[in-house]
C-alpha positions in Angstrom: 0.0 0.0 0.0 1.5 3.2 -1.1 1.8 6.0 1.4 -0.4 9.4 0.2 1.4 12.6 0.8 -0.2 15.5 1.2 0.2 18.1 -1.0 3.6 17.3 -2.4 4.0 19.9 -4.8 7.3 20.1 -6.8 8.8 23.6 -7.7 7.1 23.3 -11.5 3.9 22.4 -10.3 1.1 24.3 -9.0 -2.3 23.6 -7.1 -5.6 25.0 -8.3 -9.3 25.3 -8.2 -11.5 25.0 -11.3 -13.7 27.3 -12.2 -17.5 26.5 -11.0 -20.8 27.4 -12.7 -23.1 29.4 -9.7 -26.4 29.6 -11.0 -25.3 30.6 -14.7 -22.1 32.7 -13.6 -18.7 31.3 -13.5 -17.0 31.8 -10.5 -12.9 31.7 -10.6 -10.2 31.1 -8.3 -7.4 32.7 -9.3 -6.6 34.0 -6.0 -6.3 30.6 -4.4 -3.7 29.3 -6.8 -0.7 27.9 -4.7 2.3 30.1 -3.9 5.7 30.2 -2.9 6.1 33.0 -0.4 9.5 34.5 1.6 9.2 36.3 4.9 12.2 38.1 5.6 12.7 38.8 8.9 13.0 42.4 9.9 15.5 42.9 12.7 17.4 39.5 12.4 19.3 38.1 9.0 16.6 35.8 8.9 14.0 34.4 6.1 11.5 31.8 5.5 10.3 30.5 2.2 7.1 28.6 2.4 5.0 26.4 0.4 1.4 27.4 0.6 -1.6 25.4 -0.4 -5.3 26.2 0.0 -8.3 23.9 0.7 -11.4 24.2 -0.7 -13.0 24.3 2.1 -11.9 28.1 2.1 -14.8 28.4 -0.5 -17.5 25.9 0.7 -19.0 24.6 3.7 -21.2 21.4 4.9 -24.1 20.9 2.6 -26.4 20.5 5.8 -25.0 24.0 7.2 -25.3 25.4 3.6 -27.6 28.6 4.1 -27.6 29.2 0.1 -31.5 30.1 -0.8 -31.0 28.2 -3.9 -30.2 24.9 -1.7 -26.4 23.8 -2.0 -24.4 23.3 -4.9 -22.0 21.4 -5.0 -18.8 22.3 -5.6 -17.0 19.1 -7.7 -13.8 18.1 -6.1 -14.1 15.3 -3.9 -16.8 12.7 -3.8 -16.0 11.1 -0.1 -15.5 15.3 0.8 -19.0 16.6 -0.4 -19.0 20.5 0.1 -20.9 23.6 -1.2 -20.0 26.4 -2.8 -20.9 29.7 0.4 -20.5 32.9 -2.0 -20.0 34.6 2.0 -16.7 32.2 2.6 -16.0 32.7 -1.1 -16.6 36.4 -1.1 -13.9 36.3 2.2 -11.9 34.3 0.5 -10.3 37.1 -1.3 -8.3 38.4 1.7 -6.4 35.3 2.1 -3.9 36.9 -0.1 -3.6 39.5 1.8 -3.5 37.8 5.2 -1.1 35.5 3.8 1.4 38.1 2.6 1.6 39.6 5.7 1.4 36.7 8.4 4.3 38.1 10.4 2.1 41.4 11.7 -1.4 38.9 11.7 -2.4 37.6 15.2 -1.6 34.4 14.9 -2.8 31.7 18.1 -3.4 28.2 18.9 -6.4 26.3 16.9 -6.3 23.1 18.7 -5.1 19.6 16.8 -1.7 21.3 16.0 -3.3 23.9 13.9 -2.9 27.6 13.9 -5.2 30.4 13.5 -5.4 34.3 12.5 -8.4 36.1 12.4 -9.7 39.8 12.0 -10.0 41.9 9.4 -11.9 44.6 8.0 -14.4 44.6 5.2 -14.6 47.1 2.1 -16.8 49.4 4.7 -14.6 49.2 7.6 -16.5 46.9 9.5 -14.3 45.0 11.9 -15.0 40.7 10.9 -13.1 38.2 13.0 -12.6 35.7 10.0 -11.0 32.5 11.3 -8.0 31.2 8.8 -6.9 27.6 10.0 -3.2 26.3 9.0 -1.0 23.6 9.7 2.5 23.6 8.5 5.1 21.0 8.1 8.6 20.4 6.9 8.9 18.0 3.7 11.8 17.3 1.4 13.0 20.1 2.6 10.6 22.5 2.1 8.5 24.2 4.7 5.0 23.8 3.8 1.9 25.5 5.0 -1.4 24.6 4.2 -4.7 26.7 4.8 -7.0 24.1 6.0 -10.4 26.1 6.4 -11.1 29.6 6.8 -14.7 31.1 7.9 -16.7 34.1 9.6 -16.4 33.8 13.6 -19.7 35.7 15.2 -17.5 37.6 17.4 -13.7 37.7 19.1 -12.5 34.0 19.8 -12.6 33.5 23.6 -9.6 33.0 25.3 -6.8 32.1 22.8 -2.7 31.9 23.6 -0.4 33.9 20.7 2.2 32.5 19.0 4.6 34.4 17.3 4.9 33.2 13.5 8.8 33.9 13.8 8.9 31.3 16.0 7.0 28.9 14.2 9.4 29.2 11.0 12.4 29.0 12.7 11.3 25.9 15.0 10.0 24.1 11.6 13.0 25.6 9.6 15.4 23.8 12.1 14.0 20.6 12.9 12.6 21.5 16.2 9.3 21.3 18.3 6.3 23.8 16.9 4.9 25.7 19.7 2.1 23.7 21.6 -0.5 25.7 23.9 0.6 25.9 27.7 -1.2 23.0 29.6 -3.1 24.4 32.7 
């Protein structure tokens, strides 16, 4: 039985969504393609190049939970991971970029199972939104990868969360060592 790796991307290769037909209007992704990313660190001669990969379920939720008016449509990617298309998480979506470009100044804290989180951001009206952006990251072949596992609208401030610093986090994966776990109480 061969061993599945998760997205195992070489240099050449890239990781995208296909466009998806929303009630007659096609809907694109371009702004969730994978990316290779450097963070350079600002007082020390330090930087971090990561791989960064995007699930789908940045763009969809749980059919059941799907509050579309249409009912849910289904967005085609996996069969055992059925998921509909949300036009609000899709709509979000397009901060990711943002977010992801400047991680280093982002409130970044424990998500629980090894995961990270950031959240908070402000809409095209100035609205504050905490926005919940889920990552794990890993070290493979050498490269430091970081995927965004789910990212969704929170109805207000997550309760009681610890900081990490996301210097930390690269250099720990970066050199081999433990990532930063959430004091136990």
């Amino acid at each position: 039985m061969s061993l599945k790796r998760l997205f195992n991307l070489a240099d050449s290769e890239y990781q995208f969504w296909k466009p998806f037909d929303y009630h007659g209007t096609e809907i694109h992704f371009e702004h969730l393609v994978a990316r290779k990313h450097t963070y350079v660190h600002p007082q020390r001669n330090e930087q971090y190049t990561l791989y960064i990969t995007l699930s789908h379920h940045v763009f969809t939720v749980d059919p059941d939970k799907s509050k579309d008016p249409y009912g849910p449509q289904i967005y085609p990617h996996k069969p055992e991971d059925p998921r509909a298309f949300c036009p609000t998480r899709y709509a979000l979506s397009f901060h990711l970029a943002h977010i992801l470009e400047t991680l280093p100044e982002q409130f970044c804290y424990h998500g629980g199972y090894s995961r990270y989180c950031t959240c908070k951001l402000e809409d095209d009206d100035g609205n504050e939104i905490f926005y919940q952006v889920v990552f794990r990251v890993w070290k493979e072949q050498g490269k430091m990868r970081f995927h965004v596992e789910s990212a969704y609208p929170l109805p207000g401030r997550p309760a009681k969360v610890k900081k990490v610093n996301f210097w930390v986090i690269c250099h720990n994966l970066l050199n081999n060592k433990k990532l930063p776990k959430p004091s136990s109480k």
